[in-house]
Structures are given as structure tokens and as C-alpha cells.
N, CA and C atoms as an extended XYZ file, in Angstrom:
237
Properties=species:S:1:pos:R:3:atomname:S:1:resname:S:1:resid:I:1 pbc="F F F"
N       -26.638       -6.457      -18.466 N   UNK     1
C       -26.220       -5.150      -18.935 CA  UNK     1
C       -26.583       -4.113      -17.880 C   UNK     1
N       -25.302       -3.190      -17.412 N   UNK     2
C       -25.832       -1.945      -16.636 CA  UNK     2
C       -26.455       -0.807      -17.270 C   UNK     2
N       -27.518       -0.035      -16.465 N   UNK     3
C       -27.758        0.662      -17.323 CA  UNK     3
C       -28.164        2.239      -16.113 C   UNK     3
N       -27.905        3.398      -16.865 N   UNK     4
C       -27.380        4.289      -15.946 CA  UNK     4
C       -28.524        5.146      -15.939 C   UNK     4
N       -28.634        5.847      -14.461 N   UNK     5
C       -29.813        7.089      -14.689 CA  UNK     5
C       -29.644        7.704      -14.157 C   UNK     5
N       -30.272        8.964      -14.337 N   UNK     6
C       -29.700       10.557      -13.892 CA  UNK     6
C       -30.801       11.145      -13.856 C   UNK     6
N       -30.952       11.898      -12.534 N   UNK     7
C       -32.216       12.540      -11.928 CA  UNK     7
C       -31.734       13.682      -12.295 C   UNK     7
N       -32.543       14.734      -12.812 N   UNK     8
C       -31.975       16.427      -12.966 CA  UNK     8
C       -33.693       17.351      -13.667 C   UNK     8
N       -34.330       18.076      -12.943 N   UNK     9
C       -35.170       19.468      -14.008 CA  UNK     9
C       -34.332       20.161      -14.881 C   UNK     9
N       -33.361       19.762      -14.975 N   UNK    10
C       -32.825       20.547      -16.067 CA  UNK    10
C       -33.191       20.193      -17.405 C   UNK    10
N       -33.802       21.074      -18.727 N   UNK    11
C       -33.811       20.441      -19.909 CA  UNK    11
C       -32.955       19.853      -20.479 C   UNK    11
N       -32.010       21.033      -20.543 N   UNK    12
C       -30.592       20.178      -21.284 CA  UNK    12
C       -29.762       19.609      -20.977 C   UNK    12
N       -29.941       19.335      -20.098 N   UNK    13
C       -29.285       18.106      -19.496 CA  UNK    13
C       -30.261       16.223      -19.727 C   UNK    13
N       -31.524       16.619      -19.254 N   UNK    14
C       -32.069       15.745      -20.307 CA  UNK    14
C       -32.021       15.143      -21.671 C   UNK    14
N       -31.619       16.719      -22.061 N   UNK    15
C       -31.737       15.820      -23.435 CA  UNK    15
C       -30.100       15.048      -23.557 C   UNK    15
N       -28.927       15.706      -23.597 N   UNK    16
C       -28.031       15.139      -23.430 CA  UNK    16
C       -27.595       14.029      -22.792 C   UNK    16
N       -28.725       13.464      -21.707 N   UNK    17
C       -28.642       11.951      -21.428 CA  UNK    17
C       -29.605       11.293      -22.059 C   UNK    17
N       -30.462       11.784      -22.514 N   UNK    18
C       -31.116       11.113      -23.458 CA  UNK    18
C       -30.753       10.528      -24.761 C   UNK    18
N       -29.804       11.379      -25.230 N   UNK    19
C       -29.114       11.052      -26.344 CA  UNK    19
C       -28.034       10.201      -26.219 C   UNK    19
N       -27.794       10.106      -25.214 N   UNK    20
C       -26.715        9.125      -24.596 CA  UNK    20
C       -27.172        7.823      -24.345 C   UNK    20
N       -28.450        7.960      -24.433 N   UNK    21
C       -28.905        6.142      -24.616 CA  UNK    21
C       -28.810        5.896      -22.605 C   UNK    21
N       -29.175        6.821      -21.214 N   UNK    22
C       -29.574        6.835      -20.212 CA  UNK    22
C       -30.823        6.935      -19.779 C   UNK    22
N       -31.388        6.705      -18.812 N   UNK    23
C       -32.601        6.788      -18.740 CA  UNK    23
C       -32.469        7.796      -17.337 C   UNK    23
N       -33.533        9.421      -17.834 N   UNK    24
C       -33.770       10.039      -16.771 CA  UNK    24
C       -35.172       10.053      -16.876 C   UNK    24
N       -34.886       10.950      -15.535 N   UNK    25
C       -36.414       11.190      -14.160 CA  UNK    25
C       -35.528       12.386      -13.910 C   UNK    25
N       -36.701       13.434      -14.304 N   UNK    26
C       -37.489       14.659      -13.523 CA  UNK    26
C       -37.385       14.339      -12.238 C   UNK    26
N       -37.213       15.608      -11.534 N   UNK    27
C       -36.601       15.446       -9.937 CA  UNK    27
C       -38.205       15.168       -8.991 C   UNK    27
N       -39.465       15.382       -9.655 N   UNK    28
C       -40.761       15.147       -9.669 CA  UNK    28
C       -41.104       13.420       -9.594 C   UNK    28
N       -40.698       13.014      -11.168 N   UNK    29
C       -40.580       12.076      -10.858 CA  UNK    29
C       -40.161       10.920      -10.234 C   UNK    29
N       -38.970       11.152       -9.617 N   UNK    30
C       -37.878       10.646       -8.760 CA  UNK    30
C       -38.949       10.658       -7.472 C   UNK    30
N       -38.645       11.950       -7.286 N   UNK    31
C       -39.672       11.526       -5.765 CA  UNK    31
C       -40.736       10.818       -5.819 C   UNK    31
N       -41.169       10.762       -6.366 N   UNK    32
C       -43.151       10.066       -6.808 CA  UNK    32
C       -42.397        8.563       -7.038 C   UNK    32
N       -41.277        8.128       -7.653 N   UNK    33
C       -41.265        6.398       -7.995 CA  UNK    33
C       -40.331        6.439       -6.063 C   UNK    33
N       -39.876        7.169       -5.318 N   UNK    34
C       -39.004        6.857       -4.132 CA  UNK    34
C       -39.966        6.594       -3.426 C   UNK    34
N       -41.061        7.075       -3.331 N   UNK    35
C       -42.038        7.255       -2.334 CA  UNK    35
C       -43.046        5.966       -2.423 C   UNK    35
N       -43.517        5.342       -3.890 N   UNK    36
C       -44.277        4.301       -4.172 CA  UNK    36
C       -43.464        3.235       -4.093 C   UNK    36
N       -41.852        3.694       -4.325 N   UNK    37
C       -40.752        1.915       -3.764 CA  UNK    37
C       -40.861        1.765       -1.557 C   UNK    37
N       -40.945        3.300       -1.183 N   UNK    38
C       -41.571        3.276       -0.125 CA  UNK    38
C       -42.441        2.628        0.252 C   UNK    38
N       -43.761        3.353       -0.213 N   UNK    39
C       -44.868        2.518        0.490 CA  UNK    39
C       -44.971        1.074        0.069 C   UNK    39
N       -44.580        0.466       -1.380 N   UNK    40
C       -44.669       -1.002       -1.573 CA  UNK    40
C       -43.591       -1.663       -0.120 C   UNK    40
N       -42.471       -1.610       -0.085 N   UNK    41
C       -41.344       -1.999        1.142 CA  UNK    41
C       -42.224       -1.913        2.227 C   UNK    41
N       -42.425       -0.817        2.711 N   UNK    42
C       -43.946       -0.928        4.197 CA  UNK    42
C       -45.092       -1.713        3.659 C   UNK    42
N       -45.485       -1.836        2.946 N   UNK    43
C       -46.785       -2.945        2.891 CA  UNK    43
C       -45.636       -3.992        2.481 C   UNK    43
N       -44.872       -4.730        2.577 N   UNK    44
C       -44.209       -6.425        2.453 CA  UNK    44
C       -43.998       -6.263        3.348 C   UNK    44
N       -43.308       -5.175        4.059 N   UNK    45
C       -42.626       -5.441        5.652 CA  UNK    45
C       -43.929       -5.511        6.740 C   UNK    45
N       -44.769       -4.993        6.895 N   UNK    46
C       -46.028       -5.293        7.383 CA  UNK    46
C       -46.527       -6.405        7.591 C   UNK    46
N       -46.889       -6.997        6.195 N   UNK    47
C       -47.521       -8.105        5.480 CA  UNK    47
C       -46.468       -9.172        6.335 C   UNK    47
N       -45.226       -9.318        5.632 N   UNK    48
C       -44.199      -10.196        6.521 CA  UNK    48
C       -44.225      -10.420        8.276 C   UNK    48
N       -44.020       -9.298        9.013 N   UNK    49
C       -44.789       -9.141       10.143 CA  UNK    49
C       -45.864       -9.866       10.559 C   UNK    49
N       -46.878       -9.679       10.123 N   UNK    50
C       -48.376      -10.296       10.236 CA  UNK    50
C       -48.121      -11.653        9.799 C   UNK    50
N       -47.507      -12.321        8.564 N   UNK    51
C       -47.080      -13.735        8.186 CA  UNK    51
C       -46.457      -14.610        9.246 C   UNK    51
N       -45.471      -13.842        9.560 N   UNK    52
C       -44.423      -14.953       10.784 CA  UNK    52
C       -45.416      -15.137       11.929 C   UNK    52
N       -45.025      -15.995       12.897 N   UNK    53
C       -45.376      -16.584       13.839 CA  UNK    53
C       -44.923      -16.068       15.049 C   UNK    53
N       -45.396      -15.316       16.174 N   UNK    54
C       -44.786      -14.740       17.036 CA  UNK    54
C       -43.872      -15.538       17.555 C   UNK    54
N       -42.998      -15.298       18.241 N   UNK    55
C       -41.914      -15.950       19.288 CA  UNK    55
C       -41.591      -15.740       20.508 C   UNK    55
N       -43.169      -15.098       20.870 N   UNK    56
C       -43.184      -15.147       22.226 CA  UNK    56
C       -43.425      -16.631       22.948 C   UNK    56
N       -43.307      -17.048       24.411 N   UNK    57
C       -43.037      -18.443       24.499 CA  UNK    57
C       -44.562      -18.766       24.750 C   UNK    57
N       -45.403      -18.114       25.210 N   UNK    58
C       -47.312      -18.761       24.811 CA  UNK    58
C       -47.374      -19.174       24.293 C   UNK    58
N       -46.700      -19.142       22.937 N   UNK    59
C       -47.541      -19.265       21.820 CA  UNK    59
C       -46.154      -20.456       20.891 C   UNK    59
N       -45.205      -21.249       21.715 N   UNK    60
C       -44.901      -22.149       21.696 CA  UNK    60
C       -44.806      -23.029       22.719 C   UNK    60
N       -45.321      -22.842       23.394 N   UNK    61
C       -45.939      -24.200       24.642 CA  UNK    61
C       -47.042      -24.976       23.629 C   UNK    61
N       -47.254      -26.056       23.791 N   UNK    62
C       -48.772      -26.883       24.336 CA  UNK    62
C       -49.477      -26.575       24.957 C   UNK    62
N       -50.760      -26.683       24.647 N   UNK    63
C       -51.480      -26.298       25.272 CA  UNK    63
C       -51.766      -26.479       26.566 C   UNK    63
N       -51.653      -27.972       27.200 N   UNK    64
C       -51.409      -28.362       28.150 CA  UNK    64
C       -50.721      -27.444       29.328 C   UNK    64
N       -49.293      -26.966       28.918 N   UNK    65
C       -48.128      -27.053       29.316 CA  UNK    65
C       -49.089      -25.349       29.728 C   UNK    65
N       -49.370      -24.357       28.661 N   UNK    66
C       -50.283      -23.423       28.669 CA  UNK    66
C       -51.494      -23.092       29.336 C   UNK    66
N       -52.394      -24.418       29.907 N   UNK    67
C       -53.266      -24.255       31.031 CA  UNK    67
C       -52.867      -24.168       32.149 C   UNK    67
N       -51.598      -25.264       32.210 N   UNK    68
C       -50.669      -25.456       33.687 CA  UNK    68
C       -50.395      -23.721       34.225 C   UNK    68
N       -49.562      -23.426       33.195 N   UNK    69
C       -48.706      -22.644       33.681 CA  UNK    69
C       -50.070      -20.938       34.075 C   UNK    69
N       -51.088      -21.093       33.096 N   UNK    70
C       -52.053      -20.128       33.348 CA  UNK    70
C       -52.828      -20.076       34.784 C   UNK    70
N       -52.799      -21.057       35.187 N   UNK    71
C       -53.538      -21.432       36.415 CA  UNK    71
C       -52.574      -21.387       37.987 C   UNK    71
N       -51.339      -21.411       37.460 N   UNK    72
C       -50.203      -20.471       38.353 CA  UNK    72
C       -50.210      -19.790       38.188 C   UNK    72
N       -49.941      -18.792       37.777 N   UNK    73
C       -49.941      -17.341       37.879 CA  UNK    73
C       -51.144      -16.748       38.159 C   UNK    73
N       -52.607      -17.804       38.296 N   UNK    74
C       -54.099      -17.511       38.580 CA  UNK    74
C       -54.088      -17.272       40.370 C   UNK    74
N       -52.843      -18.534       40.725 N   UNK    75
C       -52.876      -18.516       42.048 CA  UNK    75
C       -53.521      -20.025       41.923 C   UNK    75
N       -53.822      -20.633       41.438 N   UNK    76
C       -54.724      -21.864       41.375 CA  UNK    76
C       -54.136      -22.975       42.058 C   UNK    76
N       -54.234      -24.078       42.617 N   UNK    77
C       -53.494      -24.677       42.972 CA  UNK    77
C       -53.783      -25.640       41.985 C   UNK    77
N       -52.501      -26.684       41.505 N   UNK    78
C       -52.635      -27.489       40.531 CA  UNK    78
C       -53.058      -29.082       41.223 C   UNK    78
N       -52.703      -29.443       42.379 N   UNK    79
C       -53.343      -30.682       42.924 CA  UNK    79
C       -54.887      -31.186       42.350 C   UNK    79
């Protein structure tokens, strides 16, 4: 089932969607639930961030493959 909502400070206009079986928000409240669907979205998108696994290529080598290649660019000679 859809169900419809209408942001407005107006009283009577409230009540007239109210009576209409809609669900409003105060233009107060609107901002205050936009802002907390905000910050929840930045803390998952964060969180998600920090979860994944970088994809830089360090950090999919072996380790092996990861000393080699560290010790070139050291100047090291590998013999």
C-alpha cells in the first residue's frame, strides 16, 4: 500500500491532510528526520568504506612477491 506525505507549518492544511488519512511533518520536523536519514547514510557509507578491502595492488601481492618488489625500489639488489 502507498502511502502519501505532505510537509507544510501550515495548521490547516494539517489538519486537512490529516483527515485525509496522510501522514504530515512540520517543516521542523522534516528537516530534523532529513538530517538523521543524513547522518545514518554517512555512518554506513563510512562504516562500508572501512569494511571493504583496499584495492590498491600492496595489498594484493604475497607477501613474498611484496618483499621482492620492496627491496627494489630500496635500491637493494636481489642476488
Amino acid at each position: 500500500k502507498e502511502s502519501v506525505g505532505v510537509v507544510t507549518s501550515d495548521w490547516a492544511q494539517q489538519q486537512i491532510v490529516l483527515g485525509k488519512g496522510a501522514r504530515r511533518w512540520s517543516s521542523r520536523e522534516f528537516v530534523q528526520e532529513v538530517r538523521k536519514t543524513y547522518g545514518k547514510i554517512s555512518r554506513d557509507a563510512r562504516r562500508t568504506r572501512l569494511d571493504r578491502p583496499t584495492t590498491e595492488l600492496g595489498n594484493r601481492l604475497d607477501l613474498k612477491a611484496r618483499e621482492i618488489l620492496l627491496k627494489m625500489a630500496e635500491g637493494k639488489d636481489q642476488s
